[in-house]
Backbone bond lengths (Angstrom), bond angles and torsions (degrees), N, CA, C in turn:
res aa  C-N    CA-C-N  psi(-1)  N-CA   C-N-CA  omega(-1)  CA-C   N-CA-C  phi
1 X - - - 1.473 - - 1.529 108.98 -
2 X 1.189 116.67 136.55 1.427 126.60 -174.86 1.847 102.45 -78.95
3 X 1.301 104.70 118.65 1.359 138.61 -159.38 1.842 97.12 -55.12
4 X 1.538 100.26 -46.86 1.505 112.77 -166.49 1.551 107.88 -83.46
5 X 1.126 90.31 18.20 1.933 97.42 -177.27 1.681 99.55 -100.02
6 X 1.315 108.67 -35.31 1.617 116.87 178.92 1.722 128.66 -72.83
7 X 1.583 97.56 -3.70 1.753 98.16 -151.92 2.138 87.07 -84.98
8 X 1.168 95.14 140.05 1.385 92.34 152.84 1.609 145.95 -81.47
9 X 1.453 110.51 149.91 1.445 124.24 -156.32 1.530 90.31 -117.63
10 X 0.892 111.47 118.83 1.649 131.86 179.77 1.743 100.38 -70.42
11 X 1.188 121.79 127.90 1.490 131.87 -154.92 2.033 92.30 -135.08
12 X 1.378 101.39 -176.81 1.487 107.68 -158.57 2.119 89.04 -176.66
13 X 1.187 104.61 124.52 1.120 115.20 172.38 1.726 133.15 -174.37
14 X 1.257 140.25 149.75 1.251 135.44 -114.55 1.646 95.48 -135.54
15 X 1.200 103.67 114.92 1.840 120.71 160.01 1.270 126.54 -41.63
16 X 0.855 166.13 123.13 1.669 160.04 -167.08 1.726 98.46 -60.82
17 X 1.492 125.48 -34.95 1.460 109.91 176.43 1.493 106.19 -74.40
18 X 1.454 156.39 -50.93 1.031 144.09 142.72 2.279 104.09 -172.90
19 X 1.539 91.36 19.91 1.732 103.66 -157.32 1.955 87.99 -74.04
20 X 1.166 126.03 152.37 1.181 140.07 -153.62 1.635 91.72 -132.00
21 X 1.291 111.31 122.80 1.885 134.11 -167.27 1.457 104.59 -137.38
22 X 1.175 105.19 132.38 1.938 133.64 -159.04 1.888 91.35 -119.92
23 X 1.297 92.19 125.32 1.483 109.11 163.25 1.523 128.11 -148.02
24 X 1.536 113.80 -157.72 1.169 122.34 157.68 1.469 121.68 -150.40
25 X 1.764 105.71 128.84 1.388 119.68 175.99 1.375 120.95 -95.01
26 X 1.504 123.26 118.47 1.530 130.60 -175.40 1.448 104.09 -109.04
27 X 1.406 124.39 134.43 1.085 134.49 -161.50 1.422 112.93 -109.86
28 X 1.222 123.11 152.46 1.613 103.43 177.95 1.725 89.99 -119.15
29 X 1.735 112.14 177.11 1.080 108.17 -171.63 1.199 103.65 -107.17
30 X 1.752 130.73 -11.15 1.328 116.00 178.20 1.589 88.35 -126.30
31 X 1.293 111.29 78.95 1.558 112.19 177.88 2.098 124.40 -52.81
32 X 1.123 87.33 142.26 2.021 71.88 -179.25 2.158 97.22 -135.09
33 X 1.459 80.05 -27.49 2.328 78.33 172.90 1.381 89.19 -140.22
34 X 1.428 95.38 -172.81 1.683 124.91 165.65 1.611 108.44 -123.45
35 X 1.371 116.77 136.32 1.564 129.30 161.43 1.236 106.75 -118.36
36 X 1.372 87.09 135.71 2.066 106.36 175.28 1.799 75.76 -95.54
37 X 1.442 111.61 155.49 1.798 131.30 142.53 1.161 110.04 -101.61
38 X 1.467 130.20 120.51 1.488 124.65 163.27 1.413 99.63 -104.88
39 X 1.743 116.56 155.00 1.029 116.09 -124.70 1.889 91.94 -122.78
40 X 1.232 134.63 139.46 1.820 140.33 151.56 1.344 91.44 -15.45
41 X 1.477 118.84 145.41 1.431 123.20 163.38 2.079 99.82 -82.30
42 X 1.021 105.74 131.61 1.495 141.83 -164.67 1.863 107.45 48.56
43 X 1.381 86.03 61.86 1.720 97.08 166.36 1.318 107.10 -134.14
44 X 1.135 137.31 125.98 1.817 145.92 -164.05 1.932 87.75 -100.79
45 X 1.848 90.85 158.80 0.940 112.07 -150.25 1.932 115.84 -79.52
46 X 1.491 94.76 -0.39 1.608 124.25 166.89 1.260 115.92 -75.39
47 X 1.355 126.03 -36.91 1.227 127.75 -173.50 1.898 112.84 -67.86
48 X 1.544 96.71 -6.87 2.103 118.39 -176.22 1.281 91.24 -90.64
49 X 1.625 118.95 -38.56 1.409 105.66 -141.00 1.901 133.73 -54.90
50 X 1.885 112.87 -18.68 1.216 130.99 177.06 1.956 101.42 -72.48
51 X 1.530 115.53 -39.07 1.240 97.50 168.79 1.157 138.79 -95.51
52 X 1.619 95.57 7.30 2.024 100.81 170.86 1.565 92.15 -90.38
53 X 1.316 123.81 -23.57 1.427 91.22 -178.71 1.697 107.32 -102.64
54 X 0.998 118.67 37.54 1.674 121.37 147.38 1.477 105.07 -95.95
55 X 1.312 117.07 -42.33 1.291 124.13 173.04 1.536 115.08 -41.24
56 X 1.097 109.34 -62.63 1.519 134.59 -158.28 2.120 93.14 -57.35
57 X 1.552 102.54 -52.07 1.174 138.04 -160.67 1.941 99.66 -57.09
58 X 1.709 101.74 -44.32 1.186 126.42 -175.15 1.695 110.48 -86.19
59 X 1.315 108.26 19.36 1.920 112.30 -164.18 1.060 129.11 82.84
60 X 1.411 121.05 16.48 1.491 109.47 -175.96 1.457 102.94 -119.31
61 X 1.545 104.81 146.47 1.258 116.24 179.63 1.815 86.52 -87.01
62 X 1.472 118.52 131.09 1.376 121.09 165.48 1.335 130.61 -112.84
63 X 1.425 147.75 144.10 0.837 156.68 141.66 1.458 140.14 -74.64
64 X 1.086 109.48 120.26 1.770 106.76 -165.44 2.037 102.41 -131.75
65 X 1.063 95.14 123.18 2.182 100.07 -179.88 1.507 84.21 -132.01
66 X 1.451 66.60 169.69 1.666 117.29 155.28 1.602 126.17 -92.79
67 X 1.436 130.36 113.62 1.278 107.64 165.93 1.501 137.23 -51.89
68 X 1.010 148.72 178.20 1.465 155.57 147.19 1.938 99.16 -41.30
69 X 1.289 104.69 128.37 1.367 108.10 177.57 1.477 121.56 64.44
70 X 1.824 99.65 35.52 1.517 108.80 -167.26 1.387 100.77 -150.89
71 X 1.633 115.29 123.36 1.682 106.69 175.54 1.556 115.77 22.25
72 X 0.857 116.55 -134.95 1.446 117.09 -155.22 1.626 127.20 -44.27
73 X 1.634 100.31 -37.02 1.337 126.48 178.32 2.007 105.88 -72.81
74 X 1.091 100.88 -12.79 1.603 104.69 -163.40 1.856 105.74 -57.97
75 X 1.414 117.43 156.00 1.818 94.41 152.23 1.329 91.87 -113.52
76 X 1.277 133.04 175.24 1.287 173.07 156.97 1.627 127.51 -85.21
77 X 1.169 118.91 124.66 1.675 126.49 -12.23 1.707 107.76 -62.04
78 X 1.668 89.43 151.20 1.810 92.90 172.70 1.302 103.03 -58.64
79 X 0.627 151.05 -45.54 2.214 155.54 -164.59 1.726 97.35 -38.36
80 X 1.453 125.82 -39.35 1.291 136.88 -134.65 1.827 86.02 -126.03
81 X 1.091 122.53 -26.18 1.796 119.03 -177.00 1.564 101.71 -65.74
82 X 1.238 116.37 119.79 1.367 128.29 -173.52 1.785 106.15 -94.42
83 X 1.275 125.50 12.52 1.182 150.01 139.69 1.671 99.21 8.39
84 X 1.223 121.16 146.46 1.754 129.87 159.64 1.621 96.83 -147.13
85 X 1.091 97.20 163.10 1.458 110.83 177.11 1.765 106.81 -93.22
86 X 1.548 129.09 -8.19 1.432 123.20 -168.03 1.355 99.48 -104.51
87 X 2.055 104.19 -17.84 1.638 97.48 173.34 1.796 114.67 -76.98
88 X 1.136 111.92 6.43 1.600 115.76 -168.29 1.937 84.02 -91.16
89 X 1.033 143.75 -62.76 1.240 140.57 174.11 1.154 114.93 -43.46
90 X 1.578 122.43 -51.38 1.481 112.63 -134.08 1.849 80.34 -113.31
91 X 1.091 149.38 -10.45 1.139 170.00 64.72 1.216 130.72 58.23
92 X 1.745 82.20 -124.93 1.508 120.95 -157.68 1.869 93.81 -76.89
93 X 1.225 128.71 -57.40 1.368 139.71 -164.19 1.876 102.61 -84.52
94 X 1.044 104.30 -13.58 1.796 101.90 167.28 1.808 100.08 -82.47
95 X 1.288 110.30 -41.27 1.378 116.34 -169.75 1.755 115.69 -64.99
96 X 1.171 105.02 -42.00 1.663 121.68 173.44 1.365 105.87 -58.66
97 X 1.621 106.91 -60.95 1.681 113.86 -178.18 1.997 110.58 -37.28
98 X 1.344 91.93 -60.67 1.344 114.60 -171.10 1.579 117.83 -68.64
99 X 1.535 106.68 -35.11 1.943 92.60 161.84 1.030 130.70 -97.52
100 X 1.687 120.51 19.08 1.482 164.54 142.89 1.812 97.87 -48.68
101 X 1.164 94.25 -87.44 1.546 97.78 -141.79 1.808 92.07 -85.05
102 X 1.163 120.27 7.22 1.672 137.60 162.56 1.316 99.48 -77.70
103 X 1.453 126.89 -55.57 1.284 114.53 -176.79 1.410 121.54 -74.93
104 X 1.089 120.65 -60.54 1.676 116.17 169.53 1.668 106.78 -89.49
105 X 1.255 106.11 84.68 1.799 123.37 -170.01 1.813 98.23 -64.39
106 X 1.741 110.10 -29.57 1.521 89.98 -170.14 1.467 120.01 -113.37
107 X 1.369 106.36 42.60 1.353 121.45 -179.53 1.472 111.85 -130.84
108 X 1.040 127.00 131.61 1.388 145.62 147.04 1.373 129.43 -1.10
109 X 1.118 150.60 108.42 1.613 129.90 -151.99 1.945 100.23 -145.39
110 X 0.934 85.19 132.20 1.540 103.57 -165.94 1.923 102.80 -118.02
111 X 1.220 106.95 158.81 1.639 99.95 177.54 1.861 97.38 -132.31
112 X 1.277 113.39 146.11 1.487 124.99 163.92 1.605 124.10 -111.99
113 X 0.906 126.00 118.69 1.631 112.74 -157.07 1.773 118.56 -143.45
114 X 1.572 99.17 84.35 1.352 93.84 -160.16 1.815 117.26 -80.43
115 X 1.289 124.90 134.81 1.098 151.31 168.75 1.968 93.77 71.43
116 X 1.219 149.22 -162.69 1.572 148.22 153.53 1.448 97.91 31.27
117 X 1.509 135.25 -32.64 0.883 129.60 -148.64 1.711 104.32 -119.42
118 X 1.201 110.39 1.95 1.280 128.52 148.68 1.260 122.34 -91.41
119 X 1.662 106.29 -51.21 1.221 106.32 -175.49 1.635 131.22 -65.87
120 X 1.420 127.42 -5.92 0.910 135.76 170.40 1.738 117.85 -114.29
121 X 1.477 101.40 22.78 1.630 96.92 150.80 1.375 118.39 -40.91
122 X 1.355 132.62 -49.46 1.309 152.04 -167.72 1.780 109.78 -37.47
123 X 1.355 86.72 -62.24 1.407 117.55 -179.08 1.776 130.21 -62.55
124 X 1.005 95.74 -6.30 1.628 123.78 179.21 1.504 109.02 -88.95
125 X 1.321 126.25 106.08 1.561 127.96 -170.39 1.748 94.12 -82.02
126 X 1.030 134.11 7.30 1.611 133.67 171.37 1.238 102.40 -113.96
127 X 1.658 152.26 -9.69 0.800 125.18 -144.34 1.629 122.07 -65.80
128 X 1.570 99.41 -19.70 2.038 94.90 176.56 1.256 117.41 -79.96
129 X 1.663 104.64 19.89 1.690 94.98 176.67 1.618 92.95 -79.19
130 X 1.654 140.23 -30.60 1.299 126.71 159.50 1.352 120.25 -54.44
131 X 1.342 113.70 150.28 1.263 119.17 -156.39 2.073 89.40 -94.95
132 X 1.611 97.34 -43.35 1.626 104.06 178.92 1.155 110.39 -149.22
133 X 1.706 118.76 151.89 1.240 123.54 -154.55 1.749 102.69 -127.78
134 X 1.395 132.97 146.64 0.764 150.01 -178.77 1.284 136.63 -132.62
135 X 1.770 118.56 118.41 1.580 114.94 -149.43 1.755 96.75 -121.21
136 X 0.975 93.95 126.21 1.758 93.56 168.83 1.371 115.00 -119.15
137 X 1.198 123.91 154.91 1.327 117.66 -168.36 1.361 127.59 20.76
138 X 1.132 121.57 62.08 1.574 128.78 -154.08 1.658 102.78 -135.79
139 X 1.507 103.50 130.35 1.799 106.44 176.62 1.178 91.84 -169.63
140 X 1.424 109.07 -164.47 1.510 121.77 172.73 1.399 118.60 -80.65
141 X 1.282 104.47 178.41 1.700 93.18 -177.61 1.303 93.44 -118.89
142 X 1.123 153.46 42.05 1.616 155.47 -134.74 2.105 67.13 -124.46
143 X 1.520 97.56 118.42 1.189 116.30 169.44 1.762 119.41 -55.60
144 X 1.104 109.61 -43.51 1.556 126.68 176.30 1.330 118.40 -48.09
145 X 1.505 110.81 -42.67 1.662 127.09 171.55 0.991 111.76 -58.60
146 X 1.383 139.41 -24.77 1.287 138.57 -157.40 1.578 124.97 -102.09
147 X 1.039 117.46 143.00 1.616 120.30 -157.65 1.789 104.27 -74.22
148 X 1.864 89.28 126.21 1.508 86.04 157.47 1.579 139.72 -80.37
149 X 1.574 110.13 148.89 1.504 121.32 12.54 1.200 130.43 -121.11
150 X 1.564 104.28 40.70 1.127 113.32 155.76 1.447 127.65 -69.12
151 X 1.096 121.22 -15.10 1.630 90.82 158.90 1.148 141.86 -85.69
152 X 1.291 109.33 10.50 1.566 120.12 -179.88 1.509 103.04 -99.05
153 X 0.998 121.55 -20.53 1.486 128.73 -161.67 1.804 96.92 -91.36
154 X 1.672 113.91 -28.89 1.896 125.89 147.76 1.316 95.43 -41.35
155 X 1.624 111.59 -74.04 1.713 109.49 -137.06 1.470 90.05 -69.03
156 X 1.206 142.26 -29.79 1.688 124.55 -166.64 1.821 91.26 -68.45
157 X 1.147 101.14 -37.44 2.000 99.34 175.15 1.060 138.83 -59.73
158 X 1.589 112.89 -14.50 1.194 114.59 -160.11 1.955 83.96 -133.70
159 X 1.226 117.64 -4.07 1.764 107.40 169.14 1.277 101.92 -138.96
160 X 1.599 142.82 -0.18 1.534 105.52 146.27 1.700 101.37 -128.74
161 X 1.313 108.84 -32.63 2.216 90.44 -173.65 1.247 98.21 -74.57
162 X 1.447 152.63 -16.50 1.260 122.68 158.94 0.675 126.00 -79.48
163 X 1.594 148.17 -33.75 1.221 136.13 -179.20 1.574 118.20 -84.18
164 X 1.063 102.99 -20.83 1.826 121.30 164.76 1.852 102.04 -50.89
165 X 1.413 114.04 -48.69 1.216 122.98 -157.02 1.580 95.92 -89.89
166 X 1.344 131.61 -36.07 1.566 133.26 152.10 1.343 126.60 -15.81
167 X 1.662 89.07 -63.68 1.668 121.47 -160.60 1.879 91.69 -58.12
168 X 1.014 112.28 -71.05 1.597 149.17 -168.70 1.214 119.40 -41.17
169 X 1.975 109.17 -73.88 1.262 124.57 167.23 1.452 111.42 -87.12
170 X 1.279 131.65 -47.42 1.439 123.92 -154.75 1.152 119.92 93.72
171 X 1.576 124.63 15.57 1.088 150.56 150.80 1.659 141.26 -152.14
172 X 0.947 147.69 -164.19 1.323 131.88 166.25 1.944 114.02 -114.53
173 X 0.741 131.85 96.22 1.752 154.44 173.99 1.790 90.78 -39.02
174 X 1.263 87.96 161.35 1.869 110.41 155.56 1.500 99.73 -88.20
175 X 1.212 138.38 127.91 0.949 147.83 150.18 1.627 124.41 -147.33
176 X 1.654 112.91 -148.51 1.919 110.65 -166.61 1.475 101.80 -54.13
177 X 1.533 145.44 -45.69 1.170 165.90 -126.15 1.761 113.01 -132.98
178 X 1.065 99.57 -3.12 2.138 120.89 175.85 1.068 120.94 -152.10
179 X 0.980 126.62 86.87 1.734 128.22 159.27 1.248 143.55 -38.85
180 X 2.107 96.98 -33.32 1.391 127.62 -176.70 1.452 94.10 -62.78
181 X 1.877 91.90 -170.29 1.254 103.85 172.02 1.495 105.60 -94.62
182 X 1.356 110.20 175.98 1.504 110.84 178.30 1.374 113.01 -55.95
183 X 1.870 121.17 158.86 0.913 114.75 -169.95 1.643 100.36 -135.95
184 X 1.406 129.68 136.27 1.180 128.83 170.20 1.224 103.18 -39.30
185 X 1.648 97.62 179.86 1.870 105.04 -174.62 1.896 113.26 -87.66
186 X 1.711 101.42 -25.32 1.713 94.13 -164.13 1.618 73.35 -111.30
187 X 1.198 155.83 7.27 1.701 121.02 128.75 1.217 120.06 -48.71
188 X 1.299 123.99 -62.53 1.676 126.72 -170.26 1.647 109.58 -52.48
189 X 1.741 90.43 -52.16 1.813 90.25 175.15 1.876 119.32 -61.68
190 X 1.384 111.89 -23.09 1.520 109.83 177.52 1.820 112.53 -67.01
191 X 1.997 96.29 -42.41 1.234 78.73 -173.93 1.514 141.99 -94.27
192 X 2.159 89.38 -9.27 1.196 113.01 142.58 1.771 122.26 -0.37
193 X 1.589 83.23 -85.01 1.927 110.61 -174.73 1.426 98.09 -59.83
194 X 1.144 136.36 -54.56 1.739 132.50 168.84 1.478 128.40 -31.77
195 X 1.414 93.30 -53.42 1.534 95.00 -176.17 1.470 117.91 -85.43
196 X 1.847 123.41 -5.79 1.181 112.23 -172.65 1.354 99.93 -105.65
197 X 1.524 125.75 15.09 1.265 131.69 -167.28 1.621 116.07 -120.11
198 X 1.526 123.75 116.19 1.503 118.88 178.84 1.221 120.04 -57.75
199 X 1.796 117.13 -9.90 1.422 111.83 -147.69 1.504 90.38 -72.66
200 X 1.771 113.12 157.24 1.531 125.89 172.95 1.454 109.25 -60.61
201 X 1.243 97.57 157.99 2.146 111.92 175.57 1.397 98.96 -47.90
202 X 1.029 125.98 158.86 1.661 121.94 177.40 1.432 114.26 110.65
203 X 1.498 121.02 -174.75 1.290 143.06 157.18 1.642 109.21 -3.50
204 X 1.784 95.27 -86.37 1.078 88.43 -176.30 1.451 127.57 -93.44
205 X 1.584 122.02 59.31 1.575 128.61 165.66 1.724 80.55 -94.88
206 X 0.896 122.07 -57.28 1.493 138.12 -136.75 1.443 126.86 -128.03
207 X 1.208 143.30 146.26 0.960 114.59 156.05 1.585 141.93 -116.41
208 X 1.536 84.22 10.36 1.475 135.59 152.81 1.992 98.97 -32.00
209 X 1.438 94.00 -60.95 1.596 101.29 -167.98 1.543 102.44 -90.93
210 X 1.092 119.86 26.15 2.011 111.51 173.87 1.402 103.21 -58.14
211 X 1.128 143.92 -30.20 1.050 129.09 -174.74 1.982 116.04 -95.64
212 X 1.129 123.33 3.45 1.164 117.78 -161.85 1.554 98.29 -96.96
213 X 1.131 107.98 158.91 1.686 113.53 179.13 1.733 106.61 -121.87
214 X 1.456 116.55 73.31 1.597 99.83 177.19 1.233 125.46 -67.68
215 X 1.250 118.55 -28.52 2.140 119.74 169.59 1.468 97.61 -55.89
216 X 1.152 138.72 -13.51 1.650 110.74 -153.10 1.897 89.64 -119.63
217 X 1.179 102.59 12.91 1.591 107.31 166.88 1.560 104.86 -75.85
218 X 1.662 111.14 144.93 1.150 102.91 -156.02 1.625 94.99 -139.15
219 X 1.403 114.40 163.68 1.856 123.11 -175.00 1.141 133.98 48.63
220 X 0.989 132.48 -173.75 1.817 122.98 -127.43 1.619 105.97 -70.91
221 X 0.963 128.48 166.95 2.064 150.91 179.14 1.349 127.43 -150.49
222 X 1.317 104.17 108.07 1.619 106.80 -172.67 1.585 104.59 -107.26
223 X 1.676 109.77 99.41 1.485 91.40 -161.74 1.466 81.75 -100.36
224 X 2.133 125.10 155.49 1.163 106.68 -174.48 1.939 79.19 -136.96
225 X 1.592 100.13 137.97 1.546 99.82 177.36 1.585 105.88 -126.59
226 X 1.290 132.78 169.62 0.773 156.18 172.64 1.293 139.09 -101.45
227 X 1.739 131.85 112.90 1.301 119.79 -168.48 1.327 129.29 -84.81
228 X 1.583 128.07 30.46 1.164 158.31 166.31 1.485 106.66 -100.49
229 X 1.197 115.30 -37.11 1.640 111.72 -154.30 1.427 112.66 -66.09
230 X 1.647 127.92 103.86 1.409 103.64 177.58 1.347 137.03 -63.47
231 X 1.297 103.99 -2.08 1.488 110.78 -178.76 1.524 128.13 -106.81
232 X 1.327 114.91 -49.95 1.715 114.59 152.65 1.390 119.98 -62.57
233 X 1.555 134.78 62.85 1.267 126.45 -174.13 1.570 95.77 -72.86
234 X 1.865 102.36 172.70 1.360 98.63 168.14 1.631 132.17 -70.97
235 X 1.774 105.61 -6.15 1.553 119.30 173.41 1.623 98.24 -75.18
236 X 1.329 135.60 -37.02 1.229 148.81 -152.84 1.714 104.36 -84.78
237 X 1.534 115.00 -51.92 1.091 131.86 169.10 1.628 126.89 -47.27
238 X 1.351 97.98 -58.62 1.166 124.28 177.36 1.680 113.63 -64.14
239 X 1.330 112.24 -15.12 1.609 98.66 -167.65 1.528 103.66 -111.46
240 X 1.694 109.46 -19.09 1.225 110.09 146.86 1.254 136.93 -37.58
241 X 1.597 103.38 -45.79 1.770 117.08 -146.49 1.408 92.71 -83.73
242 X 1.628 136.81 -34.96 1.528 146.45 121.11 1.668 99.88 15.04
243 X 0.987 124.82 -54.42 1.663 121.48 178.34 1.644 128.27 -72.18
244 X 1.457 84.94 -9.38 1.753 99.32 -151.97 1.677 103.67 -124.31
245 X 1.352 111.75 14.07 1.688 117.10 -179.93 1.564 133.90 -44.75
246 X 1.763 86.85 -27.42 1.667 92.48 173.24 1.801 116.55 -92.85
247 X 1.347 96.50 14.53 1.401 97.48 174.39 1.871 119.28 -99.93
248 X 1.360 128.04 153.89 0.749 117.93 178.47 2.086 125.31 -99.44
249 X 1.676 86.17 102.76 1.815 100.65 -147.87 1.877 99.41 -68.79
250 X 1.012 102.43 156.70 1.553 97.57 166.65 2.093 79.95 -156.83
251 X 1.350 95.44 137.17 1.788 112.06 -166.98 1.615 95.37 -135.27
252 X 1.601 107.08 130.36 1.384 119.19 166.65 1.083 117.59 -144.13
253 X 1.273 125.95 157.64 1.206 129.28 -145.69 1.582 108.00 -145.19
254 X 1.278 112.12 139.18 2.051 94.08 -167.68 2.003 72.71 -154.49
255 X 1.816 99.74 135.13 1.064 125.86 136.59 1.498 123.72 -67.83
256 X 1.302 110.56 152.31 1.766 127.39 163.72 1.053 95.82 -23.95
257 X 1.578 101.97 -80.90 1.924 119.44 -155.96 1.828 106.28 -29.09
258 X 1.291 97.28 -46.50 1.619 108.52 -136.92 2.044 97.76 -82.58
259 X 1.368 103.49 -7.77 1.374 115.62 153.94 1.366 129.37 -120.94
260 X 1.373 109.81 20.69 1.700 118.52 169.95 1.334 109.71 56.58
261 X 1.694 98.83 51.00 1.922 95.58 156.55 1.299 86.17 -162.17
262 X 1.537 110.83 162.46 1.157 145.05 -171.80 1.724 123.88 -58.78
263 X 1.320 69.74 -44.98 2.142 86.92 -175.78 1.941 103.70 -150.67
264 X 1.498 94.15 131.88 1.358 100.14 161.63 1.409 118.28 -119.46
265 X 1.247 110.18 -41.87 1.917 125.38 165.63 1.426 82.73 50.59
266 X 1.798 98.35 -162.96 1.344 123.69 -176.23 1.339 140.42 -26.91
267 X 1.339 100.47 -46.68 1.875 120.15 -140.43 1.824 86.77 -122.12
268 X 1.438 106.63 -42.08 1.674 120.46 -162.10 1.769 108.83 -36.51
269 X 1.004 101.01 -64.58 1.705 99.70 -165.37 1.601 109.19 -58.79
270 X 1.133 135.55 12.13 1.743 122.35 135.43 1.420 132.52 -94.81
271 X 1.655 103.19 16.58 1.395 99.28 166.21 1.533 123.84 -85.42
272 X 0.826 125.89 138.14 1.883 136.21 -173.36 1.131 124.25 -39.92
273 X 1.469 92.65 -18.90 2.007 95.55 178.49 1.400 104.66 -77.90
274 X 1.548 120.25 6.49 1.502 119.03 172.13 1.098 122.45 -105.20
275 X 0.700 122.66 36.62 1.641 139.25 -133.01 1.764 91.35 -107.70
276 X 1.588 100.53 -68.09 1.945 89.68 166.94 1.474 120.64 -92.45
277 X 1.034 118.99 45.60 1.681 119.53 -175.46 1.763 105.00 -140.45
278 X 1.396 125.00 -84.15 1.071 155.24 -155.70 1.819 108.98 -82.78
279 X 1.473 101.81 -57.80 1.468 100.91 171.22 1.622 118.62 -83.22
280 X 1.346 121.04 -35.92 1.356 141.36 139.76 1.763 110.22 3.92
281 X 1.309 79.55 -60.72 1.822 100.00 -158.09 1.982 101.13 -91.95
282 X 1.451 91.80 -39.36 1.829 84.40 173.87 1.282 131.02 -81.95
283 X 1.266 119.43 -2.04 1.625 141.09 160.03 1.454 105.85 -90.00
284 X 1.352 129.91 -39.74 1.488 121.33 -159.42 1.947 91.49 -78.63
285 X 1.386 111.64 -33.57 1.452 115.60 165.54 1.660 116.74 -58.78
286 X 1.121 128.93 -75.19 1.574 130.71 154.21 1.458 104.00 -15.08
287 X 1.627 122.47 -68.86 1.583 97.28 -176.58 1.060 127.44 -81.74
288 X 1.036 147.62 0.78 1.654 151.73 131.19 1.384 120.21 -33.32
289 X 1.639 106.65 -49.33 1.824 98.57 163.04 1.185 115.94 -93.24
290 X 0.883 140.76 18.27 1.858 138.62 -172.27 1.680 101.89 -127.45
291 X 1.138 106.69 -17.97 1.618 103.26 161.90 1.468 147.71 -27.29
């Protein structure tokens, strides 16, 4: 495959409210679909970039952004980014889909959407312009689901280092208790209210989402979790997928062992050493339905 077919082209494209989103489009040279990547909440759109260009490499025209109140997409100062986390769904990831499958109109368009970025397929008033959707490490964030003791090591995050870091900065930092990147103030506070709440994806998480219809999302779902991950458990997974009934789910599940490494957890399955195993297998799925 010709090397210069993979490099990314820095792209620029527009939200239906009028918010302005920075990415990158990788092209393949014998194209057969298009993939949008939606992105970890405080993970930038670089941290995809080694598996859009296997992607790209494998036929896909790809897409890689930034949300609103995220690297590139951010405004300045973060304190002042009026940013939400339900506009990245209902939004930011309808908008990508859609100047995606606008640009290459006669190809096939599929979405990949790891963790938030699964979970708000729902929330996307285009979402059946994808033909099939794909969830990785993806569940609820309902703190309770989550493996100890990691979930306590959430709740100190979500009731004193974030709001400590609110009070202080006027936003929330990477620091002992965040790994991500910084996060505006009414993201942290949206997802805040998300994660300490059982209610299902939909209506009633939010009311942010009154208008979204996640049951009436429709065709195939490859959600793939991990038995390391403290945060997509299979209680976590499962109460999500509760949102997503009219879809047709297919769920797999892969230990460390069973791909010869130690740890995959959360974030793991876009590192390169998956390259013939893990991504292998989530593209060879994609082209089977995009056919």
């Amino acid at each position: 495959m010709n090397a210069a077919a993979t490099l990314p082209i820095a792209v620029n494209f527009t939200a239906r409210d009028g918010r302005h989103l920075h990415g990158h489009l990788l092209t393949a040279a014998a194209p057969r679909a298009v993939l949008v990547i939606n992105c970890a909440t405080g993970m930038l759109c670089g941290f995809y970039l080694k598996f859009a260009r296997y992607a790209s490499q494998r036929g896909y025209h790809v897409l890689l952004y930034d949300y609103r109140g995220m690297g590139a997409s951010a405004q300045r100062p973060l304190t002042a980014d009026p940013a939400r986390m339900s506009e990245w769904g209902r939004l930011d990831m309808s908008a990508a889909l859609g100047w995606l499958a606008d640009r290459f109109a006669t190809l096939p368009a599929a979405t990949l959407g790891h963790s938030v970025g699964g979970q708000l397929i729902g929330a996307m008033p285009n979402a059946q312009r994808a033909r099939a959707h794909v969830m990785i490490a993806t569940s609820t964030g309902y703190w309770r689901r989550q493996r100890f003791p990691f979930r306590y090591q959430a709740l100190v995050f979500w009731k004193l280092y974030g709001p400590l870091m609110l009070r202080r900065l006027g936003y929330v930092p990477r620091g002992l208790l965040w790994r991500g990147e910084s996060l505006p103030p009414q993201v942290f506070l949206q997802w805040r209210r998300w994660c300490l709440s059982a209610a299902p994806y939909g209506p009633q998480l939010d009311a942010d989402l009154a208008a979204t219809r996640f049951e009436e999302v429709r065709g195939p779902l490859l959600v793939w979790g991990f038995s390391d991950d403290p945060i997509a458990t299979p209680e976590a997974v499962a109460a999500l997928l509760e949102s997503y009934r009219g879809m047709q789910i297919e769920e797999r599940w892969t230990a460390p062992a069973e791909v010869g490494v130690r740890r995959i957890g959360h974030h793991g399955f876009f590192s390169e050493r998956h390259r013939d195993t893990l991504w292998q297998a989530v593209l060879d799925w994609l082209d089977a339905r995009l056919a």
